[in-house]
N, C-alpha and C positions, 0 to 999 in steps of 0.2 A: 661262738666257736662252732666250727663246723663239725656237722658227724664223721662217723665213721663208715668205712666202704666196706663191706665183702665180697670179694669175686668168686666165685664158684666155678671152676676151669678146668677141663679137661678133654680136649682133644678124640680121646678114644670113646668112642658110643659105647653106650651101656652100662654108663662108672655109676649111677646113682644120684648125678648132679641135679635134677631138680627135686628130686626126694630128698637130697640133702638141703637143699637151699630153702623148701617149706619147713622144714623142721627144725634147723637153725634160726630161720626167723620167728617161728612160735615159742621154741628155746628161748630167746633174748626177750620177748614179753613176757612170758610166765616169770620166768629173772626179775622182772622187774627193769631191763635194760632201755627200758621210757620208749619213747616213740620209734616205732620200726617199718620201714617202706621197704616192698620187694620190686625189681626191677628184672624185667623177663625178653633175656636177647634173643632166645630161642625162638626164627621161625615156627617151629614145633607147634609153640603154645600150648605145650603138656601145663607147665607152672600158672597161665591164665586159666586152663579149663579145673583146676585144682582151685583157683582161688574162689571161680564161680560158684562151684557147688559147696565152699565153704560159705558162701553169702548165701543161697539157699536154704543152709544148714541152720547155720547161725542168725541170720539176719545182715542187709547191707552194714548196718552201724555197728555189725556185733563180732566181726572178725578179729581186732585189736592189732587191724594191718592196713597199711596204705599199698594200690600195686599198680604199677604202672607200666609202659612197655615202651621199646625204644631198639634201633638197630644198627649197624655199620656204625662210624663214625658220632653218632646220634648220641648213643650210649654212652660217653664219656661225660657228653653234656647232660643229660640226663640226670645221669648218676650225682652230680656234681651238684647240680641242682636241687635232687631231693637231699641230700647233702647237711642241704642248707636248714629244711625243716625236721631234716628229723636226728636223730641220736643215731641210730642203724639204719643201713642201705644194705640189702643183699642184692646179691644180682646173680642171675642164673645166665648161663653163656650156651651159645649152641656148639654140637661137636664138630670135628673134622675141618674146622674152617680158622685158619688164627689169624684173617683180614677181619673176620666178625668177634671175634676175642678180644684182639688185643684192643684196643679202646677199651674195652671194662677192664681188663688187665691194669692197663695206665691208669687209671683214676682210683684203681683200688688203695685200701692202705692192707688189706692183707688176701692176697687170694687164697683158698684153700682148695686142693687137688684131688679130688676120691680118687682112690687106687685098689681095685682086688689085688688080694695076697696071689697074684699068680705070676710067673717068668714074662709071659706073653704083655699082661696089661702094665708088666716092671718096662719092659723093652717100647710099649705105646706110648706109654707114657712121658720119656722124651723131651719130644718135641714142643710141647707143653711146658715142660721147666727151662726148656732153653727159652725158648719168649717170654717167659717172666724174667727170667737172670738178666734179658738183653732189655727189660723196663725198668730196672733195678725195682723192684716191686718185693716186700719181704711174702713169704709162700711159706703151708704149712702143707705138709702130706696127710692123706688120712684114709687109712686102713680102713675100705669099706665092703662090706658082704663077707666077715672073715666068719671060719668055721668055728665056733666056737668049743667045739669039742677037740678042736685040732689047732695047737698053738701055731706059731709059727717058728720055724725052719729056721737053724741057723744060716744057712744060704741065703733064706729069700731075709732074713733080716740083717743079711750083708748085704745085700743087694740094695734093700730097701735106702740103707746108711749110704751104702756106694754111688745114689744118685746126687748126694751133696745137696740135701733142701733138709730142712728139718721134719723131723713125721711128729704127730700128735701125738702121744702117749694113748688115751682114750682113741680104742677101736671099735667100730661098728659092726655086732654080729650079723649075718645072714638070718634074718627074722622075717619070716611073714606081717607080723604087725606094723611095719613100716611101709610096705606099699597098700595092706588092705585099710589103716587111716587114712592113706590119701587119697582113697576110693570116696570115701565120703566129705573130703574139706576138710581133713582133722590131721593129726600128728597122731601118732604114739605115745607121746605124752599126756595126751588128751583121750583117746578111746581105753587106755592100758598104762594108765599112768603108775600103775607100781612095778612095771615089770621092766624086765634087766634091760631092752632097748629102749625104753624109757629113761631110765637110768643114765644110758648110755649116751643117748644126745645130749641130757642134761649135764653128762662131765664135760663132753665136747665143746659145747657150748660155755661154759667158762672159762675152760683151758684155750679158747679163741679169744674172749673178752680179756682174758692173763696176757697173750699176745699183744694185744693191741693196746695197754699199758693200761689195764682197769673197765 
């Protein structure tokens, strides 16, 4: 039986997608979620220079991740392929571009969408769920960089309802710990594993595996 895909997609720069997508994949190992390969669409190569200094860190054999990279059109196949070996596939996509999206869009079984709680990134946002809806591809929203001393608005949680994709329950606060882990190869889970972003991806991270039916 073939794994499972995550697509990690979001159009507008600056949403948190490959810090989300390292830490959903360390998520689904600490889980127990059996074998996990990441897949890195991103020209960028923010997500490969993350994985290296976790094999420094850790050791080559010692990261509890396969990673691989792949682009345009490539990336379907790819994905499809590790697919085959592993239980979990994440995949990180690059911004602004949905000729280099969509192919990890298409092969996904769930993409998940970072969105700050603001009007601007509600409105960039868009475009991005119109190309999944036109893949028939199931999508989860997810409330990332929110303040957590300041809930959210009953506006922007119309808003949020008003773009018609389903949102996660589990929100991602605005924490420091989350980019200064992936400073070193690690998660949040890993350098600050009792603290409320910790916590945090580790709901996330089920409430994604609930998704995808187990």
């Amino acid at each position: 039986m073939a794994g499972r895909i995550i697509t990690i997609a979001q159009q507008k720069g600056g949403s948190g997608k490959t810090t989300l997508a390292a830490h959903l994949a360390v998520a689904f190992v600490l889980a127990g979620g059996g074998r996990v390969a990441l897949l890195d669409c991103d020209p960028q190569g923010s997500l490969g220079e993350w994985f290296e200094a976790r094999e420094t860190s850790l050791g080559e054999d010692a990261t509890g991740l396969d990673f691989r990279t792949a682009s345009g059109w490539g990336a379907r196949r790819e994905a499809r392929s590790l697919a085959r070996d592993y239980d979990l596939v994440v995949i990180d996509t690059p911004p602004k571009s949905d000729i280099e999206s969509r192919p990890a869009i298409e092969a996904a079984s769930l993409v998940a969408v970072p969105v700050q709680p603001t009007p601007i990134d509600l409105w960039a946002t868009a475009p991005t769920l119109e190309m999944i809806a036109k893949e028939g591809t199931a999508s989860l929203i997810v409330i990332n960089r929110a303040v957590s001393r300041v809930g959210l608005t009953e506006e922007m949680s119309a808003a949020i309802r008003a773009l018609g994709h389903p949102a996660a329950q589990t929100r991602l606060g605005s924490r420091v710990g989350f980019a200064a882990s992936m400073g070193a190869g690690r998660t949040i889970q890993e350098t600050d594993p009792g603290s409320k972003g910790a916590l945090e991806i580790a709901a996330l991270a089920a409430e994604i595996r609930q998704a995808l039916g187990g």
